[in-house]
MIDOSE-1310 file (N, C-alpha, C; in nm, 2 decimals, decimal comma, always signed):
residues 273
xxxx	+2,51/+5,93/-1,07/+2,47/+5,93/-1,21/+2,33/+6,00/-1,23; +2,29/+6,08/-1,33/+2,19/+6,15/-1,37/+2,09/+6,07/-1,39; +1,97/+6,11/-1,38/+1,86/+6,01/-1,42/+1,88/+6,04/-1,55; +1,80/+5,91/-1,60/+1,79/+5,89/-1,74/+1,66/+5,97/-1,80
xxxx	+1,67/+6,07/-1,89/+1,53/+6,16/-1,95/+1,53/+6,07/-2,06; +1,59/+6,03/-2,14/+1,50/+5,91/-2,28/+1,54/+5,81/-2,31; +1,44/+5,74/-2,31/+1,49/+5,59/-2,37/+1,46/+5,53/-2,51; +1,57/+5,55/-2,58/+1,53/+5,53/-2,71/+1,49/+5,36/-2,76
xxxx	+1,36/+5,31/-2,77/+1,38/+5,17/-2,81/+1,39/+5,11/-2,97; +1,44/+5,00/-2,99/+1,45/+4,97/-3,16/+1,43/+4,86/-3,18; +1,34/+4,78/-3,18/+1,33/+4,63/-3,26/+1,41/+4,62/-3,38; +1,46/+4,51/-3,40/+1,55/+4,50/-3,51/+1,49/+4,38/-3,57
xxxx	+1,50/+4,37/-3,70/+1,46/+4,20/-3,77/+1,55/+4,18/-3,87; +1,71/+4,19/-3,84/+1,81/+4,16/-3,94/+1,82/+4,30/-3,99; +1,85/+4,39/-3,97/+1,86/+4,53/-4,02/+1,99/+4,57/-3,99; +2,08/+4,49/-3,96/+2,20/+4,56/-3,90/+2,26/+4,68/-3,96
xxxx	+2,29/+4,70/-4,11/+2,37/+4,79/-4,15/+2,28/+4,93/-4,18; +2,14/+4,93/-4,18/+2,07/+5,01/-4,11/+2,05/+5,07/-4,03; +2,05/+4,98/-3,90/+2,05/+5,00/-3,76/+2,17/+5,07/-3,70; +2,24/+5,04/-3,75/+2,42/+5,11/-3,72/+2,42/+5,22/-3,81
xxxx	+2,36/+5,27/-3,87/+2,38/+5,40/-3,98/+2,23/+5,50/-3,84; +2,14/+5,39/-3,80/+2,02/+5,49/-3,72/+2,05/+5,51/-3,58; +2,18/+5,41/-3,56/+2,21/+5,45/-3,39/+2,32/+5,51/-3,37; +2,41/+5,56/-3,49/+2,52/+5,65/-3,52/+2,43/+5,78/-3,54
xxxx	+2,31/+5,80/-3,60/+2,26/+5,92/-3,59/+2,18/+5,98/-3,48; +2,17/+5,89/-3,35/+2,11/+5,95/-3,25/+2,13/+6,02/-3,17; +2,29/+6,04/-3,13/+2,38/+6,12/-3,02/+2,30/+6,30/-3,10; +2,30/+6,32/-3,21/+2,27/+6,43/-3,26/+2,09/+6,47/-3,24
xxxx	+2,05/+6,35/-3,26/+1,88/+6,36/-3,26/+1,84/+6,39/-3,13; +1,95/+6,33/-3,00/+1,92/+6,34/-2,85/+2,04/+6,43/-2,75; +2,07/+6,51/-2,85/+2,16/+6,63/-2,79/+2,13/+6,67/-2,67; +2,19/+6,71/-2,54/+2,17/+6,80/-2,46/+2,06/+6,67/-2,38
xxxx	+2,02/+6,56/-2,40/+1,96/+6,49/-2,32/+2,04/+6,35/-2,20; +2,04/+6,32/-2,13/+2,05/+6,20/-2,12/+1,96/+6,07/-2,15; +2,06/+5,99/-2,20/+2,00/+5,90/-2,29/+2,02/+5,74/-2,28; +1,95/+5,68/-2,33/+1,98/+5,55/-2,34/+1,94/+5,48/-2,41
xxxx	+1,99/+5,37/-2,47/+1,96/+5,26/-2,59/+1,92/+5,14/-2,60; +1,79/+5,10/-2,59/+1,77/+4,98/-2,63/+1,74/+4,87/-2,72; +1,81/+4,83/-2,79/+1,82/+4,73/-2,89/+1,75/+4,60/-2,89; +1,67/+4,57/-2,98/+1,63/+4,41/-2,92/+1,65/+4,35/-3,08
xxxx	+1,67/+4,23/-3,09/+1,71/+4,18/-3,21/+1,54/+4,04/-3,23; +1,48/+4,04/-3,25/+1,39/+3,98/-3,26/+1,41/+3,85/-3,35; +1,52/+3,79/-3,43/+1,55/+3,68/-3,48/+1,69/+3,58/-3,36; +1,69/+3,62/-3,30/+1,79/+3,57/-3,23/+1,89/+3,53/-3,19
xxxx	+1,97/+3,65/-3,31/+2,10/+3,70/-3,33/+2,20/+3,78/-3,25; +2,28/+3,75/-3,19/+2,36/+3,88/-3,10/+2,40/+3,99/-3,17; +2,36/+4,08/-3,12/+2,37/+4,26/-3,18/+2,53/+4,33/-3,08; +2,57/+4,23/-2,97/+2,63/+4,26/-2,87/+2,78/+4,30/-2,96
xxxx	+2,80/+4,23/-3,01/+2,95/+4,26/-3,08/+2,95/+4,36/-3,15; +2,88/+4,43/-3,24/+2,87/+4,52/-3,28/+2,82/+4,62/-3,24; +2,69/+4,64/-3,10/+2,70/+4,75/-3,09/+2,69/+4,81/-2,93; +2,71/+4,73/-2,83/+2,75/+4,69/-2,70/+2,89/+4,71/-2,64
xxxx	+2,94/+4,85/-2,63/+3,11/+4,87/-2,56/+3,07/+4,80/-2,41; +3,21/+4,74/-2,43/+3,21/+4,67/-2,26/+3,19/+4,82/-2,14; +3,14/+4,79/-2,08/+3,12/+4,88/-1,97/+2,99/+5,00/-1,98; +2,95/+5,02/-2,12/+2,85/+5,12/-2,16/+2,69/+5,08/-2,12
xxxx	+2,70/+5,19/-2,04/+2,54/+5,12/-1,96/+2,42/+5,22/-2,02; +2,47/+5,29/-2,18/+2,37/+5,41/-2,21/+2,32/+5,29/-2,34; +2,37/+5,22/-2,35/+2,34/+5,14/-2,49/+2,31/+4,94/-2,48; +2,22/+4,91/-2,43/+2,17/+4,78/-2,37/+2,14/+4,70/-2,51
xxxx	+2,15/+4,58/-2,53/+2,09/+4,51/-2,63/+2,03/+4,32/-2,58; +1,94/+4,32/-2,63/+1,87/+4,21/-2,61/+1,80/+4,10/-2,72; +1,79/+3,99/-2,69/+1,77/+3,90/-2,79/+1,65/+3,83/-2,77; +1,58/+3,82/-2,86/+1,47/+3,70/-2,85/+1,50/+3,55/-2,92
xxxx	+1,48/+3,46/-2,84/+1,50/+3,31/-2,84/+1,38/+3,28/-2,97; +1,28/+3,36/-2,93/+1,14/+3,31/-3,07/+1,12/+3,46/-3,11; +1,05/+3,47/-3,21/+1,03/+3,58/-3,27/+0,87/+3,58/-3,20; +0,85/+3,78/-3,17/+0,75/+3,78/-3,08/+0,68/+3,90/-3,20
xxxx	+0,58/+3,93/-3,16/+0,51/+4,01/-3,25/+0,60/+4,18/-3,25; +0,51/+4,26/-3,30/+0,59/+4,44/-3,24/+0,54/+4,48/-3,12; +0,42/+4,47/-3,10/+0,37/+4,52/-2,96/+0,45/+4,44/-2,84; +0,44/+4,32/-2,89/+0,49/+4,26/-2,77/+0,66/+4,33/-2,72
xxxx	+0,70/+4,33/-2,86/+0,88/+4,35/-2,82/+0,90/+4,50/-2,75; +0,80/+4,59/-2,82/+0,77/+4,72/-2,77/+0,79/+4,71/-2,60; +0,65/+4,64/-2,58/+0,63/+4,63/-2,44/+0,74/+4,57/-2,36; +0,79/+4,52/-2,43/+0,93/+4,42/-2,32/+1,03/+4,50/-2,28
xxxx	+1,07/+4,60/-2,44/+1,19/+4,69/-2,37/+1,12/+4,84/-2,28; +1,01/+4,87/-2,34/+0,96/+4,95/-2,23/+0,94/+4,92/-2,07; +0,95/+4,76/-2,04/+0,98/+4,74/-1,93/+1,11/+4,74/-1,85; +1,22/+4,77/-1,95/+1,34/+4,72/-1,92/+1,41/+4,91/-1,88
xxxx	+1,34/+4,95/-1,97/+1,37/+5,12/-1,99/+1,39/+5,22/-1,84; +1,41/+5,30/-1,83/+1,46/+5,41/-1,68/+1,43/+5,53/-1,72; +1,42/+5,60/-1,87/+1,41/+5,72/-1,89/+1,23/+5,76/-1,91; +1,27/+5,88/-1,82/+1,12/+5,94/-1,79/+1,08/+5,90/-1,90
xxxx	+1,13/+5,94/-2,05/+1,01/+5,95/-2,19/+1,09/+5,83/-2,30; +1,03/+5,77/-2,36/+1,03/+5,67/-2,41/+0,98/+5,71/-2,56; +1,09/+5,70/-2,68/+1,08/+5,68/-2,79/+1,11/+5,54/-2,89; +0,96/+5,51/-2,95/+1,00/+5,41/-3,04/+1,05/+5,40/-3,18
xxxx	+1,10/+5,38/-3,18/+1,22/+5,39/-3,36/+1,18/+5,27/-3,41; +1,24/+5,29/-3,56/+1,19/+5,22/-3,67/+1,34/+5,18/-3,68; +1,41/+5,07/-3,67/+1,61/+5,06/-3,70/+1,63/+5,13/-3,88; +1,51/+5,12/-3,96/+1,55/+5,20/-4,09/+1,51/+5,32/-4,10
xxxx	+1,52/+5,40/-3,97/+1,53/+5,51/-3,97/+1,64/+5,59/-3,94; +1,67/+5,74/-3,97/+1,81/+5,77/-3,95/+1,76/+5,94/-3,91; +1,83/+6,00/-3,81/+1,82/+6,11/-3,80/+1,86/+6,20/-3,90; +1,80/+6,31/-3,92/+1,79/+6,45/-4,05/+1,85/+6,56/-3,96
xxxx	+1,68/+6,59/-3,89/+1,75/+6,74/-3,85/+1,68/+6,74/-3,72; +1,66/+6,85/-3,63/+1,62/+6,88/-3,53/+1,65/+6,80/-3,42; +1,61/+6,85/-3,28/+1,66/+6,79/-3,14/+1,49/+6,74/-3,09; +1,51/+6,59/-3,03/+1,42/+6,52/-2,97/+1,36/+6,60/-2,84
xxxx	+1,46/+6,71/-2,78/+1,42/+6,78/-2,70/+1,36/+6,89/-2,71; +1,27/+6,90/-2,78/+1,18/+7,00/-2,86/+1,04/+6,94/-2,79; +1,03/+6,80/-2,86/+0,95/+6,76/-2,88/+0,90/+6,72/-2,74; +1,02/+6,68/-2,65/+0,98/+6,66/-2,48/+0,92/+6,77/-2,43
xxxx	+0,98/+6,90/-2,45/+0,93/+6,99/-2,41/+0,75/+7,04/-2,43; +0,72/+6,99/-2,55/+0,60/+6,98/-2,58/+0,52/+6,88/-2,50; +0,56/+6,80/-2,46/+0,50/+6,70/-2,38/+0,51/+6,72/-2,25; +0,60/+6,77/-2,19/+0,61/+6,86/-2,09/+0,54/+6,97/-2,02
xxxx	+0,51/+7,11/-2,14/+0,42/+7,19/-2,09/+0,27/+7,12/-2,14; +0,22/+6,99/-2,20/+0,06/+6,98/-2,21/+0,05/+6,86/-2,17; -0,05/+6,84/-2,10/-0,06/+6,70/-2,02/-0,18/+6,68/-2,07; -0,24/+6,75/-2,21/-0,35/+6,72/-2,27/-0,30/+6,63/-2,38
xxxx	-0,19/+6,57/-2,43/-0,11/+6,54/-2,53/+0,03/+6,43/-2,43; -0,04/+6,31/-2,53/+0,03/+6,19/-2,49/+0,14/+6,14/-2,58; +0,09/+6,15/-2,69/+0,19/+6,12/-2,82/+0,28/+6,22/-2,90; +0,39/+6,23/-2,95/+0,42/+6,32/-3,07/+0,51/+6,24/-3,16
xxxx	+0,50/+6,25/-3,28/+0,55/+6,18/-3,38/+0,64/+6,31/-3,45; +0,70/+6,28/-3,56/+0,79/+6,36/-3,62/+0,78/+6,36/-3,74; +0,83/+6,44/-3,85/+0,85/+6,44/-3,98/+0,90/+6,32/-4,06; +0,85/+6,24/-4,12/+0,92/+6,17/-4,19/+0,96/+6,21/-4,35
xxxx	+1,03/+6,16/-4,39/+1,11/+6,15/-4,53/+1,15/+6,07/-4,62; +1,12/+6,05/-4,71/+1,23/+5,92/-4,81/+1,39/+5,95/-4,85; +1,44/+5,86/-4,90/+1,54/+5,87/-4,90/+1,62/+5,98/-4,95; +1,55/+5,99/-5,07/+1,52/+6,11/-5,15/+1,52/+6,24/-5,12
xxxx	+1,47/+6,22/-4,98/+1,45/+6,37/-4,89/+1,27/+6,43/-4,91; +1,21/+6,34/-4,98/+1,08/+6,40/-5,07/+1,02/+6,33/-4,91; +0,88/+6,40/-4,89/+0,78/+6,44/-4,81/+0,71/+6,27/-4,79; +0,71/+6,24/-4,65/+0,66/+6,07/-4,63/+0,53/+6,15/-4,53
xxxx	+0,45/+6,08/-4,57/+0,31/+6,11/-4,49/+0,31/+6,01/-4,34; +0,32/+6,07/-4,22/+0,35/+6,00/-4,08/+0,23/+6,01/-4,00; +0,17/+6,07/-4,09/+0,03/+6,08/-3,99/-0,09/+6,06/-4,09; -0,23/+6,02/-4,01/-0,35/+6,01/-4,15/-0,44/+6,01/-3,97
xxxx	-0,54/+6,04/-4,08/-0,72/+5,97/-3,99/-0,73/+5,88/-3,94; -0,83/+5,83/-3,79/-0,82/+5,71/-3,82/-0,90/+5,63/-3,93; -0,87/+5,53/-3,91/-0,89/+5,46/-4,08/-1,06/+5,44/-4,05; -1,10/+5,40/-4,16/-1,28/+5,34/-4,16/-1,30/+5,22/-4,28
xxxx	-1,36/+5,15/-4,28/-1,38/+5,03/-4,37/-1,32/+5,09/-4,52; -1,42/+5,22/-4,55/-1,41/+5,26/-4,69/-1,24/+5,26/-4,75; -1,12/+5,31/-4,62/-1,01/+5,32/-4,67/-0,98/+5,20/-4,68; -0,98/+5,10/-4,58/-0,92/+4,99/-4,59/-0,94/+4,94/-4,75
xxxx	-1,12/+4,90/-4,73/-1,14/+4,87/-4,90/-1,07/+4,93/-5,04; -1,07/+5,05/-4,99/-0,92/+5,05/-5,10/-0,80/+5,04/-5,11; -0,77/+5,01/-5,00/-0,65/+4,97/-4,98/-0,61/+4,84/-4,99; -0,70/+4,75/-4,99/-0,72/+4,65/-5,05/-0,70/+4,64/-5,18
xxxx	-0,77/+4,71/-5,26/-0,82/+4,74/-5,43/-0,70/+4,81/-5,46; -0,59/+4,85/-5,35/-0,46/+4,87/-5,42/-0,45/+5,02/-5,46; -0,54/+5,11/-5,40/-0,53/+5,26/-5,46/-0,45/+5,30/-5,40; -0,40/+5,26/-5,28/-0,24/+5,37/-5,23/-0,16/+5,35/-5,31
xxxx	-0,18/+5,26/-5,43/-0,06/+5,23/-5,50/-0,09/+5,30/-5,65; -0,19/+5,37/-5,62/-0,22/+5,44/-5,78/-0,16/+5,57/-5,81; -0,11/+5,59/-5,93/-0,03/+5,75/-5,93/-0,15/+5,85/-5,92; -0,25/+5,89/-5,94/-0,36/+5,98/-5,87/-0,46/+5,90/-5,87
xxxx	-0,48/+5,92/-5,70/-0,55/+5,86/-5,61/-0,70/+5,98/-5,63; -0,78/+5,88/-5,59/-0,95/+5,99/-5,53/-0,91/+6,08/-5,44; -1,01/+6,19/-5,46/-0,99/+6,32/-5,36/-1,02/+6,27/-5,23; -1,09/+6,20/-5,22/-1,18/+6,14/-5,09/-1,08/+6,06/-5,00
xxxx	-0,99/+5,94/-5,10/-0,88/+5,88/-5,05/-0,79/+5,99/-4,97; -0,74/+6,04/-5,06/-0,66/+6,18/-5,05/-0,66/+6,26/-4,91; -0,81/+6,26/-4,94/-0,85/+6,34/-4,78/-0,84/+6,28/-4,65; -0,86/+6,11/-4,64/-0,87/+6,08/-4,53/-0,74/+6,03/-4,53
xxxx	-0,62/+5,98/-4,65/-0,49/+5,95/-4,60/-0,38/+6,06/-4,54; -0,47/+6,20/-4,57/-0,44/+6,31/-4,54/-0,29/+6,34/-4,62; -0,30/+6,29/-4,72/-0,18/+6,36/-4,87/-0,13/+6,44/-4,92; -0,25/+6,55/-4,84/-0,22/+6,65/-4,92/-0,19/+6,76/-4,77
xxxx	-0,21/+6,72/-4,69/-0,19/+6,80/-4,58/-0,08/+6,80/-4,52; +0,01/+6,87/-4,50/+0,16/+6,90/-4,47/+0,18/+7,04/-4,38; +0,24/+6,99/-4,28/+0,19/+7,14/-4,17/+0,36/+7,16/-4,11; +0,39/+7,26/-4,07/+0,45/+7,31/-4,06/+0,52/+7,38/-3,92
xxxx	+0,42/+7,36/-3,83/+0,42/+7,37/-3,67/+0,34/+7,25/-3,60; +0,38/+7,22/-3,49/+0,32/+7,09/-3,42/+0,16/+7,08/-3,41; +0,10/+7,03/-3,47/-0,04/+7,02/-3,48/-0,14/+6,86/-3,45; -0,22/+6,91/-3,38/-0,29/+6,79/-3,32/-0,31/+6,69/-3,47
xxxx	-0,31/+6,59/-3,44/-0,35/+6,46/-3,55/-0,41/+6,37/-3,49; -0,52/+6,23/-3,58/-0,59/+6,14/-3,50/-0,44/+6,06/-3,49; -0,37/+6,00/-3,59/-0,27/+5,91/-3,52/-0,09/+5,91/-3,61; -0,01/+5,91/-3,52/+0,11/+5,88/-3,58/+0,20/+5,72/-3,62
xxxx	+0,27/+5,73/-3,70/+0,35/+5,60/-3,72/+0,41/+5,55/-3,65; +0,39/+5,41/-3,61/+0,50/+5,34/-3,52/+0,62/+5,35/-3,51; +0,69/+5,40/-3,65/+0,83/+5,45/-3,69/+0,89/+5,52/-3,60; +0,81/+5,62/-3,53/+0,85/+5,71/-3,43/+0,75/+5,78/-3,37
xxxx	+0,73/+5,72/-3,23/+0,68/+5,73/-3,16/+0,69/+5,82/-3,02; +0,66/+5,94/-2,90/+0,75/+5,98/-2,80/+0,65/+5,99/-2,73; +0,67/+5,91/-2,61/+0,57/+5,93/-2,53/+0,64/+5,88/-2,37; +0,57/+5,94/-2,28/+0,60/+5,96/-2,17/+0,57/+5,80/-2,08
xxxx	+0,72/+5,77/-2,06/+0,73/+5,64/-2,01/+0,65/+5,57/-1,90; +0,59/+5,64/-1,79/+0,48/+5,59/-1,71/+0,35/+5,59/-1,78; +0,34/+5,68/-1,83/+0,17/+5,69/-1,90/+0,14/+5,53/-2,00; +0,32/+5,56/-2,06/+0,28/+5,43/-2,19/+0,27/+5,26/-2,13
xxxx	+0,31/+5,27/-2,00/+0,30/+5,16/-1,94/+0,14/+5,16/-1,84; +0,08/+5,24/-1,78/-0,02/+5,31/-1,75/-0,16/+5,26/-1,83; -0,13/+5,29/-1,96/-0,18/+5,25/-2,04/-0,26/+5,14/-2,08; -0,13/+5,03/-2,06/-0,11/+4,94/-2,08/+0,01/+4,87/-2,16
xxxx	+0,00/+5,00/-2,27/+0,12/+4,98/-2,36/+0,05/+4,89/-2,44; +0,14/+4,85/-2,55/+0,09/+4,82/-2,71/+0,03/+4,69/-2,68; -0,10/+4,67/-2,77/-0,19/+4,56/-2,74/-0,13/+4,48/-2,83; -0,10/+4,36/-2,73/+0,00/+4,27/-2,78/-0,07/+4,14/-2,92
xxxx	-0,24/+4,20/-2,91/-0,27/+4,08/-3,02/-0,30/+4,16/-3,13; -0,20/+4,27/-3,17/-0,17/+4,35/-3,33/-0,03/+4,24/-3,31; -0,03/+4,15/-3,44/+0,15/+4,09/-3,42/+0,23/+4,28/-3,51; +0,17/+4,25/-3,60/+0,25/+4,38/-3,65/+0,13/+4,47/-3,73
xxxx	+0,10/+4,59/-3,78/+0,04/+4,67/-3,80/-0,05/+4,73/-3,73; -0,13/+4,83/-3,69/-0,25/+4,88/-3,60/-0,23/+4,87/-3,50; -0,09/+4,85/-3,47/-0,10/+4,87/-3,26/-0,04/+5,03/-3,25; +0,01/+5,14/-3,33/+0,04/+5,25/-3,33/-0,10/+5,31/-3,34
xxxx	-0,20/+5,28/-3,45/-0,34/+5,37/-3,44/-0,40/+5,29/-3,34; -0,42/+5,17/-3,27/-0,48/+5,16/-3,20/-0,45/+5,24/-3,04; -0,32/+5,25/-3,04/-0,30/+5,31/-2,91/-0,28/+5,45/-2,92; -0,31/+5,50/-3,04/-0,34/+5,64/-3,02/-0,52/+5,68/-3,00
xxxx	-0,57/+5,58/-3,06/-0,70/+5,62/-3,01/-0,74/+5,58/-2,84; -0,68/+5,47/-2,80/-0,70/+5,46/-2,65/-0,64/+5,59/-2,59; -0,51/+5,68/-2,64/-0,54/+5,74/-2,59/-0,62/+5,90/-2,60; -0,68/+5,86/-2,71/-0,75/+5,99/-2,77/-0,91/+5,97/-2,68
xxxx	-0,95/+5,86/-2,64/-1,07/+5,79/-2,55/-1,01/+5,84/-2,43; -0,88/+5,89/-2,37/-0,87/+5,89/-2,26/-0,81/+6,03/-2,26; -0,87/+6,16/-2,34/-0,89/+6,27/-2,33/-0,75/+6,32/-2,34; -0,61/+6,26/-2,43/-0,50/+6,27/-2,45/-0,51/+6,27/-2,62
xxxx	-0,45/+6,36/-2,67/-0,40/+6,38/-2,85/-0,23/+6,39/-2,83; -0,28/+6,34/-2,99/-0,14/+6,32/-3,06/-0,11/+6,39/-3,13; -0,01/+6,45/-3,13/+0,08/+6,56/-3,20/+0,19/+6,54/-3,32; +0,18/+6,59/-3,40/+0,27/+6,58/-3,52/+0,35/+6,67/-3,51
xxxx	+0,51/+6,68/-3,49/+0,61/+6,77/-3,45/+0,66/+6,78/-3,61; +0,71/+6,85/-3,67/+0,77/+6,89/-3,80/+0,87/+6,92/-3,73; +0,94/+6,97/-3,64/+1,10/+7,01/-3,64/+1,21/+6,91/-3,60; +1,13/+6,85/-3,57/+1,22/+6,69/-3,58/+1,20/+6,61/-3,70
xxxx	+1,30/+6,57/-3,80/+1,29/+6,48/-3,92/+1,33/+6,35/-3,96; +1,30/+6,26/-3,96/+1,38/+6,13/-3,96/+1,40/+6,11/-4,11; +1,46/+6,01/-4,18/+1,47/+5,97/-4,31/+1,41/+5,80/-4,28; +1,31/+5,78/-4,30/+1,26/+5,65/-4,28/+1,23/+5,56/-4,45
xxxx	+1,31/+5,47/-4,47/+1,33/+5,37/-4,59/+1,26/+5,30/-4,61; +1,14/+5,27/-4,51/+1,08/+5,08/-4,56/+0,99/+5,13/-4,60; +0,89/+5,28/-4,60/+0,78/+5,27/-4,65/+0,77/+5,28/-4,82; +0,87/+5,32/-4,89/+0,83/+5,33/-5,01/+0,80/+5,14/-5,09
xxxx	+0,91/+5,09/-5,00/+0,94/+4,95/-5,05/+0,83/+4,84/-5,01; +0,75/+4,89/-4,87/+0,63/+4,81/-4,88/+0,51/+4,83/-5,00; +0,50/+4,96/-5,01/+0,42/+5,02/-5,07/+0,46/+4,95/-5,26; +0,54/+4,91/-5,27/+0,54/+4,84/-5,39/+0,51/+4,72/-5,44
xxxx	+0,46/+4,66/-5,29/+0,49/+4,47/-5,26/+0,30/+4,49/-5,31; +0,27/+4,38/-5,37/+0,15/+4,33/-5,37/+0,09/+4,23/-5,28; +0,01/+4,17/-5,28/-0,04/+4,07/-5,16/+0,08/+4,00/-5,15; +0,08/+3,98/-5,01/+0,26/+3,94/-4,91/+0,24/+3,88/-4,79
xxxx	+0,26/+3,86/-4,73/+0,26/+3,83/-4,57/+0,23/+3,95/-4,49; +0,32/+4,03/-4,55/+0,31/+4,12/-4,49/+0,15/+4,22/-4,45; +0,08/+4,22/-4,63/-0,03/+4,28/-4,61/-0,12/+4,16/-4,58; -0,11/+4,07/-4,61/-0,19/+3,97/-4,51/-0,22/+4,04/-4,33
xxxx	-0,07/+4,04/-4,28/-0,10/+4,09/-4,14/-0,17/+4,22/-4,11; -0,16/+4,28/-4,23/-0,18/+4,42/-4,21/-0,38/+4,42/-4,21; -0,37/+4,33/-4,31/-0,54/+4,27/-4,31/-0,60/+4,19/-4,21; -0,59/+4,14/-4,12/-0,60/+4,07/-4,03/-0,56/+4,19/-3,89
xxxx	-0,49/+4,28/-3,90/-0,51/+4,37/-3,80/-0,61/+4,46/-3,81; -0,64/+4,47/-3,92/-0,72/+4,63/-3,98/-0,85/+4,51/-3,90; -0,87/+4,41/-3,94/-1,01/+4,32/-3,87/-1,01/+4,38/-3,73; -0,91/+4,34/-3,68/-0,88/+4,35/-3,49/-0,93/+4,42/-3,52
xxxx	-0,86/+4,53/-3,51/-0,88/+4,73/-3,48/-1,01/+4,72/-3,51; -1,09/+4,69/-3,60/-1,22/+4,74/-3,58/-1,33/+4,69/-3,52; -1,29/+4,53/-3,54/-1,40/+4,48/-3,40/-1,36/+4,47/-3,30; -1,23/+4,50/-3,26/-1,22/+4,59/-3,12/-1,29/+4,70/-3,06
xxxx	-1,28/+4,79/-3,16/-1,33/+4,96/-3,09/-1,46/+4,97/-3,20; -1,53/+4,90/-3,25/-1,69/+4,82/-3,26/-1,73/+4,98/-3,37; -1,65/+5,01/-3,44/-1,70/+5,12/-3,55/-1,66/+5,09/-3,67; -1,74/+5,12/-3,79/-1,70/+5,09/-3,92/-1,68/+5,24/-3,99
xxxx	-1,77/+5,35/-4,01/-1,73/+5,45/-4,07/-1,68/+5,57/-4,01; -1,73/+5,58/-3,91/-1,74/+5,69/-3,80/-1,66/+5,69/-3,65; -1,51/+5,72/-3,66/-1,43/+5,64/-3,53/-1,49/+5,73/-3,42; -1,50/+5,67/-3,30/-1,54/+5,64/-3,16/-1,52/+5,83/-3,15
xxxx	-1,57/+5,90/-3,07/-1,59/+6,03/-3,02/-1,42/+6,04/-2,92; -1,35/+6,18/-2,92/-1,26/+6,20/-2,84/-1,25/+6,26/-2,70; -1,40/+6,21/-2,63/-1,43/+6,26/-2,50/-1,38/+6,12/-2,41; -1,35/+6,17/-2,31/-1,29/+6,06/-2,22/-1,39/+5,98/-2,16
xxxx	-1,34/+5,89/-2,15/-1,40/+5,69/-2,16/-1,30/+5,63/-2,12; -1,40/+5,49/-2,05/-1,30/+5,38/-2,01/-1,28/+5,31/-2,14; -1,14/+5,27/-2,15/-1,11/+5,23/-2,23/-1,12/+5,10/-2,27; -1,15/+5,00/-2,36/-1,19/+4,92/-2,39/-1,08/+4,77/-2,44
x	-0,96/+4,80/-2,33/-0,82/+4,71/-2,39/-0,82/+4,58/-2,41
């Protein structure tokens, strides 16, 4: 048997008919690779009958007894994983256009570059922002005050959520979305892999800055496109649970890596996990 070159991972939280519309579009997204699938169902439901052929060892699925945070489930199937490079999926995401082996290849010729993320999209097909700055108090506070939610936002907002910037060829960025993540399966474990006390939000920018501290950038790939759905629908919710967590991580993240306006310099350092 060939070795396995990617391993696609997917946390699921009841997304089935989603999840089956994003793992029907993968054979296309991972052309020309060998591949493999890991599914984890985080409410602790069997995914096995639906998407588990008896004998198919390219497509694995797993269940959690308790529900664990993201980092954590991240890290669990990245232990379970075999392919050199390791992609994290969003289950409400669905392949568009381009081949994931683009993007390996980029990872491939630069060993200066740990991460690459990809194009996202709404459903719509209209332009989803996958990448921004790292964040600093001032964004959070408005983010708080609800201005991601305003029809024109401040220039200043603008600048650092990076809204207006749309590129065109693979270009360094401070960090990409969890949605879709590609990074090179020893490094991400090397690492340490996702700091398991983000339960959900800021463990994608925080582990791009660990590895931007460890003299590695993240790349924003445009020729790979996903269609990713949940961001417009969070983006409409008012205070939730959800932005609760997201408030309570934005805390972590910064009294972790101990800066409020000015994030940490990108010269290599021990890292601070």
């Amino acid at each position: 048997m060939n070795p396995v070159e990617l391993t696609i991972v997917i946390v699921s939280h009841g997304h089935e008919e989603e999840l089956l519309e994003c793992v029907n579009s993968l054979p296309a997204a991972s052309d020309g690779l060998n591949t493999e699938i890991l599914l984890l169902d985080n409410l602790g439901r069997s995914l096995k009958d639906q998407f588990q052929a008896e004998g198919d060892s390219r497509l694995r699925v797993f269940n959690n007894q308790r529900p664990a945070g993201f980092a954590a489930n991240i890290n669990l199937l990245a232990g379970q994983a075999r392919g050199q490079f390791l992609l994290i999926l969003n289950p409400d995401t669905c392949h568009l256009s381009g081949r994931i082996s683009s993007s390996i290849e980029l990872l491939k010729s630069r060993s200066d570059v740990a991460i690459v993320g990809c194009k996202l999209v709404n459903p719509d097909l209209t332009f989803q922002t996958s990448y921004r700055r790292f964040p600093t108090v001032p964004v959070l506070a408005c983010r708080a005050a609800g201005v991601d939610r305003w029809r024109y936002r401040p220039k200043f907002y603008r600048y650092l959520a990076m809204e207006d910037e749309q590129y065109t060829t693979p270009t360094p960025v401070d960090w990409v979305f969890g949605a879709y993540m590609l990074v090179e399966r020893m490094r991400f474990l090397e690492a340490g892999g996702m700091d398991e006390r983000f339960r959900m939000y800021y463990e994608d920018v925080d582990l791009c800055l660990r590895f931007r501290q460890r003299g590695a950038a993240t790349v924003y790939d445009p020729s790979v496109t996903f269609v990713h759905r949940h961001a417009r629908d969070s983006a409409s919710q008012t205070f939730s649970q959800l932005r609760r967590w997201h408030f309570l991580s934005a805390m972590r993240y910064f009294a972790k890596h101990r800066y409020f306006f000015q994030p940490p310099s990108d010269h290599r350092r021990e890292d601070r996990a």
